[in-house]
Steps between C-alpha positions, in 0.01 A plus 500: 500500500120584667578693829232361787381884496390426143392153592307661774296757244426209295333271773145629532526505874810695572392723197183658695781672735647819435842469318678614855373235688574226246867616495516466916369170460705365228781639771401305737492116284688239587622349187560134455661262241390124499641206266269312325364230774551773765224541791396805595328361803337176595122371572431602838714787564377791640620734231391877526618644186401620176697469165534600161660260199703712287699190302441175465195284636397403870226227549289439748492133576227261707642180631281173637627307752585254233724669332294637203522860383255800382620773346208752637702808328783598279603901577650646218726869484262764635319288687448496895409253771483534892531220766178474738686650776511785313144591609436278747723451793679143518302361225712228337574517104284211380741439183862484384655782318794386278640651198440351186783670366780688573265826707545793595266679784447791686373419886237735760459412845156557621661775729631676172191528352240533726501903529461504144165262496376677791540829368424464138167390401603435104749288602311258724238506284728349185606270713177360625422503130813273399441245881113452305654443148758198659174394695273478175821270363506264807124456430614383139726295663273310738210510275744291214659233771135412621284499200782448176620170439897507471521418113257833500758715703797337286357627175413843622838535617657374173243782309642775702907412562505370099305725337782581210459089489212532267599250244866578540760355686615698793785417769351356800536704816324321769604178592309218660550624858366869402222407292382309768576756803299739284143297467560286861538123366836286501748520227410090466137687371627743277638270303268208460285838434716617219563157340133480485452845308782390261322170406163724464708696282416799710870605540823382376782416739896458477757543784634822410138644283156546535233600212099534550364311243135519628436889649145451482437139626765588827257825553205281470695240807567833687141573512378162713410478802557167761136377366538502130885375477 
């Protein structure tokens, strides 16, 4: 089993501090266990704390007033994420973090870790680094929902969850409710959306399988925009 010390040299944040440091702060963690289904914390909370996923899966999940779901991120082991509050007071956690799995974390306050960011340059720095990677994503994000028609977000989903589907049949792993939660539509639209691939021959379909029949013709769908489709 991966100690969080070694979890901790991994991550290329912790990893800019000197091996002494990283030990205090693995010291000072707060480990947690969730269930699969289990909430870390809720939309709106003001939630000052940092973690790191060292098993399972946490996702962080948008929800409309109508019920629908967007899965904005999926944090896999060695990844981290931070509430608002974190770095600015009483800012409220504009998603829902659940695990997707059965997770295990590793939780910072802000209090815990602010003498290290203040005093350590290389460590703020990484950090900054990793806050404009997850910004560059939600850009992705927004830019798809406003300007990709859904079938377009359905297929480039199916390319990158199915790629081993390829003309083989693979178990399916999604179902309607997460396919849909991943590109923001209803579960209703993912599948009128994949009935319609199957009749273009474009995929083929069973309750328990899934193969790609037509790679290139789904990347061709992925690639329009809301004017062409």
């Amino acid at each position: 089993m991966v100690s969080l010390s070694e979890w901790l040299a991994k991550n290329p944040i912790f990893s800019s501090l000197p091996e002494r440091e990283r030990l205090e702060i693995a010291r000072t963690a707060m480990p947690r266990k969730y269930a699969e289904g289990e909430s870390l914390a809720f939309y709106g909370d003001v939630w000052p704390y940092l973690f790191l996923v060292t098993a399972g899966s946490i996702q962080a999940i948008k929800e409309s007033s109508e019920g629908r779901s967007l899965i904005v991120l999926t944090l896999e082991p060695g990844e981290l994420f931070w509430g608002l509050a974190f770095f600015e007071d009483k800012a409220p956690l504009p998603v829902l973090l659940q695990a997707q799995s059965e997770s295990m974390v590793y939780l910072w306050s802000r209090d815990q870790l602010l003498p290290w960011l203040l005093a350590n340059g290389r460590f703020s720095w990484e950090l900054s680094r990793l806050m404009v990677r997850r910004m560059m994503r939600a850009s992705t994000i927004v830019e798809e929902l406003a300007f990709k028609p859904v079938a377009s977000r359905l297929a480039g989903l199916l390319l990158d969850h199915y790629q081993g589907a390829a003309g083989q049949p693979v178990p399916r792993s999604l179902t309607l409710d997460q396919m849909a939660a991943h590109i923001g539509t209803t579960r209703e639209m993912v599948c009128r959306l994949l009935y319609r691939f199957s009749d273009q021959e474009l995929i083929h379909i069973t309750r328990t399988e899934f193969v790609l029949n037509d790679k290139s013709g789904l990347i061709q769908l992925r690639g329009q925009d809301a004017d062409s489709a």
